[in-house]
ROFI-155608 format. One record per residue (C-alpha): chain; x, y, z. Coordinates in nm, 2 decimals. Layout:
<r cadena="A" u="X" v="Y" w="Z"/>
...
// end
This chain:
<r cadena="A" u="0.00" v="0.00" w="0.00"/>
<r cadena="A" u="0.10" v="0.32" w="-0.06"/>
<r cadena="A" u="0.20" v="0.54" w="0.22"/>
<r cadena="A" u="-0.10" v="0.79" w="0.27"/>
<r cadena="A" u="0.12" v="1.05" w="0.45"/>
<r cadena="A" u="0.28" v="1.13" w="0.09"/>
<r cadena="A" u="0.00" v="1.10" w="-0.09"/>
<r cadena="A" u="-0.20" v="1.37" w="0.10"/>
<r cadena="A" u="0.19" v="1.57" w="0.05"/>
<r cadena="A" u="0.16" v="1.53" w="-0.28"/>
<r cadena="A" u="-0.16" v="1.67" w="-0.30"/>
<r cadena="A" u="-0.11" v="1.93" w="-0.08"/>
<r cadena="A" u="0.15" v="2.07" w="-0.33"/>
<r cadena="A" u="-0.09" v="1.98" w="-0.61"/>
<r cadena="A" u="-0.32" v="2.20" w="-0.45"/>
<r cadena="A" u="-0.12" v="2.53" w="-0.37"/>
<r cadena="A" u="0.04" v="2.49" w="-0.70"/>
<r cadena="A" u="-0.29" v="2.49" w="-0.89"/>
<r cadena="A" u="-0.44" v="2.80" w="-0.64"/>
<r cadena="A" u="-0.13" v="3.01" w="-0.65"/>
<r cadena="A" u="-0.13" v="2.99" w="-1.03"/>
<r cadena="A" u="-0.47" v="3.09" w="-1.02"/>
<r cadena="A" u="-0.41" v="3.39" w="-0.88"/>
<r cadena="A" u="-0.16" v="3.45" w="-1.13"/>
<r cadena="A" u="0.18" v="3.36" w="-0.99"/>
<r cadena="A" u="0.43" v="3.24" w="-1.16"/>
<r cadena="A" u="0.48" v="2.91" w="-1.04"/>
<r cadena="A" u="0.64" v="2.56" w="-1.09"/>
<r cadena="A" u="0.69" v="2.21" w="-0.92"/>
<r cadena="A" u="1.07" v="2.15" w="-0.83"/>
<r cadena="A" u="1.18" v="1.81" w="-0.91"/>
<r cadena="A" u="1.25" v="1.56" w="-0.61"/>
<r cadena="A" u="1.66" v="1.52" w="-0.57"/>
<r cadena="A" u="1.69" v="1.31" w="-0.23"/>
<r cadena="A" u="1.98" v="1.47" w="-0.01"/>
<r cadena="A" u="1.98" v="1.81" w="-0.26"/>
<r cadena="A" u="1.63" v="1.88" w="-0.26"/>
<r cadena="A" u="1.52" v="2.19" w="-0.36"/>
<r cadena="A" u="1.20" v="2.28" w="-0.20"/>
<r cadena="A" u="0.86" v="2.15" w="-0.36"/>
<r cadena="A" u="0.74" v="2.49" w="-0.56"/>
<r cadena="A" u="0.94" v="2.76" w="-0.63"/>
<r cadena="A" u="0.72" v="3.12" w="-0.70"/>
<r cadena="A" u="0.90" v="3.42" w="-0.89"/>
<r cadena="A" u="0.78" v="3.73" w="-0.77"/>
<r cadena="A" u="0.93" v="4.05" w="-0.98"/>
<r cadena="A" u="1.21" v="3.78" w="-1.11"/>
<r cadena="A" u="1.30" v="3.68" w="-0.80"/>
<r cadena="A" u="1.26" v="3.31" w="-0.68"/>
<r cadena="A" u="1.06" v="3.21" w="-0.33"/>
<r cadena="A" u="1.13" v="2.86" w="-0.25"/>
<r cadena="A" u="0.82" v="2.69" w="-0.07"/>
<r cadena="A" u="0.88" v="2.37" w="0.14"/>
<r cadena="A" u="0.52" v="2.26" w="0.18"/>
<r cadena="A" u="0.39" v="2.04" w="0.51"/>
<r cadena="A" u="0.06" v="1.84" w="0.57"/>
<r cadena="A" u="0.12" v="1.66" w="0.86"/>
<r cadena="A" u="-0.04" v="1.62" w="1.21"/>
<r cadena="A" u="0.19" v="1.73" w="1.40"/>
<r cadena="A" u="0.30" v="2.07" w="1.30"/>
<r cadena="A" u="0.73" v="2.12" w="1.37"/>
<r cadena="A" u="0.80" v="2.48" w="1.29"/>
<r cadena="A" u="1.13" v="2.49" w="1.33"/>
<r cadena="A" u="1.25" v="2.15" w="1.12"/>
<r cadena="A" u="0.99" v="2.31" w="0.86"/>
<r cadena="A" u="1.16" v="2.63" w="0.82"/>
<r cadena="A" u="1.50" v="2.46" w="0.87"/>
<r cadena="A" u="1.46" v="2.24" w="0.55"/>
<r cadena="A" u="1.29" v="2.50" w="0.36"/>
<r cadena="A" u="1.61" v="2.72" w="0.43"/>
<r cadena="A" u="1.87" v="2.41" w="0.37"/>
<r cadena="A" u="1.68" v="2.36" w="0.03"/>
<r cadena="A" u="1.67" v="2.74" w="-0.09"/>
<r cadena="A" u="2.05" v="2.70" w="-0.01"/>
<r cadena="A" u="2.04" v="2.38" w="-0.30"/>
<r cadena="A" u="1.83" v="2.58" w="-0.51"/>
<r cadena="A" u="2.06" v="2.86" w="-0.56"/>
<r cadena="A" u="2.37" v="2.59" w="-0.53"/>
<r cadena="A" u="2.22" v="2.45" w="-0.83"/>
<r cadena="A" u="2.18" v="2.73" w="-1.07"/>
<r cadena="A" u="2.49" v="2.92" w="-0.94"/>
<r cadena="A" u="2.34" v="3.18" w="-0.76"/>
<r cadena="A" u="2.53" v="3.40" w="-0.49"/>
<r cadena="A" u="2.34" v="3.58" w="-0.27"/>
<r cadena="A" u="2.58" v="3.81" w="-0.20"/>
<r cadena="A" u="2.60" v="3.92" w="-0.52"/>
<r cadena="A" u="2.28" v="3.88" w="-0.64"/>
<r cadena="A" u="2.01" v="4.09" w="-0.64"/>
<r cadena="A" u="1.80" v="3.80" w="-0.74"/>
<r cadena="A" u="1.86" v="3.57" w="-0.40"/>
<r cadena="A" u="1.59" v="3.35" w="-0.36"/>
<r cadena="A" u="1.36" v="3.35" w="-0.08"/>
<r cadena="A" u="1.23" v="3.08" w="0.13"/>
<r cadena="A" u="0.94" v="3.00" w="0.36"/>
<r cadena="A" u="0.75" v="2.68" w="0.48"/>
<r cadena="A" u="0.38" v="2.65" w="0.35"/>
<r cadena="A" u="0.20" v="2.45" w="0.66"/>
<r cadena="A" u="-0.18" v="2.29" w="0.53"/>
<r cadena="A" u="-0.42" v="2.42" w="0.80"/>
<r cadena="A" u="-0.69" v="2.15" w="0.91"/>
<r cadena="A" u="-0.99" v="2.10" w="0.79"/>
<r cadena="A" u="-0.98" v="2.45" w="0.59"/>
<r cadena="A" u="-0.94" v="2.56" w="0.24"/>
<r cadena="A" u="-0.59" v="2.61" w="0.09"/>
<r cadena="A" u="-0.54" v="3.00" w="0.08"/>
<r cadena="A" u="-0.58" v="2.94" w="0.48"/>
<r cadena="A" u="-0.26" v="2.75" w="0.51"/>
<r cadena="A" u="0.02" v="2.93" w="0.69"/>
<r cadena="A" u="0.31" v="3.06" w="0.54"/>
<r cadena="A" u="0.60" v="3.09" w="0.80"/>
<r cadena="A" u="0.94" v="3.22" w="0.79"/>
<r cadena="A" u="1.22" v="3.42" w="1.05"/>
<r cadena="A" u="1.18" v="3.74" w="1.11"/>
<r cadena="A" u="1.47" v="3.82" w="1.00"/>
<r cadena="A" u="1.40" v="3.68" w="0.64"/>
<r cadena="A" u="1.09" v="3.85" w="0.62"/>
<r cadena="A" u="1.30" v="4.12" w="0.67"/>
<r cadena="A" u="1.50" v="4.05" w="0.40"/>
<r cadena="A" u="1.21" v="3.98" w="0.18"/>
<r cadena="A" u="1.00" v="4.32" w="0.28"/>
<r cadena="A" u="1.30" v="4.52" w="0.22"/>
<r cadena="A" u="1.37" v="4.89" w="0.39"/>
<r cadena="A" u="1.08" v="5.02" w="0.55"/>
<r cadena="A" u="1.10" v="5.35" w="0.39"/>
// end
């Protein structure tokens, strides 16, 4: 049998993919690469990339979540030669958590403060 756990995963990406292409973002599925994994959907917003690491689990772990989905934005840019230091195109990343029993523009998107920060820019 086929573990349920990844199948409602999978869906779960299938999902936010679909809904944040219908609200016109630029979005694609990342390829599965074991040990270099590169986040499930990657969204370009003004050129720049957000890597999303998506969760639908049970029990909600915040900070392994936003640990991989950092570790993975790390392979993302690894992988197409990207240095954020001198790029003004460093990707983004943030953890996309499925909220229970509710529909998926309700799911929570969570990242540090500090790369919110980074993402928000200058506040002036």
């Amino acid at each position: 049998m086929a573990n349920p756990n990844g199948r409602k995963g999978s869906q779960f990406e299938t999902d936010v993919l679909k809904w944040l292409r219908s609200v016109g973002y630029d979005a694609e599925r990342l390829t599965k690469t074991g040990q270099q994994d590169e986040g499930d959907i990657v969204v370009k917003v003004g050129g720049i990339p957000f890597v999303l690491e998506l969760k639908n689990e049970k029990k909600v772990n915040l900070t392994d979540y936003v640990r991989q989905a950092e570790a993975e934005r790390d392979n993302y840019e690894k992988h197409r030669d990207i240095v954020p230091e001198l790029s003004p195109l460093s990707a983004g990343f943030a953890a996309v958590v499925k909220k229970r029993n509710a529909p998926i523009h309700d799911a929570f998107v969570v990242v540090p403060l500090r790369e919110w920060v980074r993402q928000v820019g200058t506040p002036f």
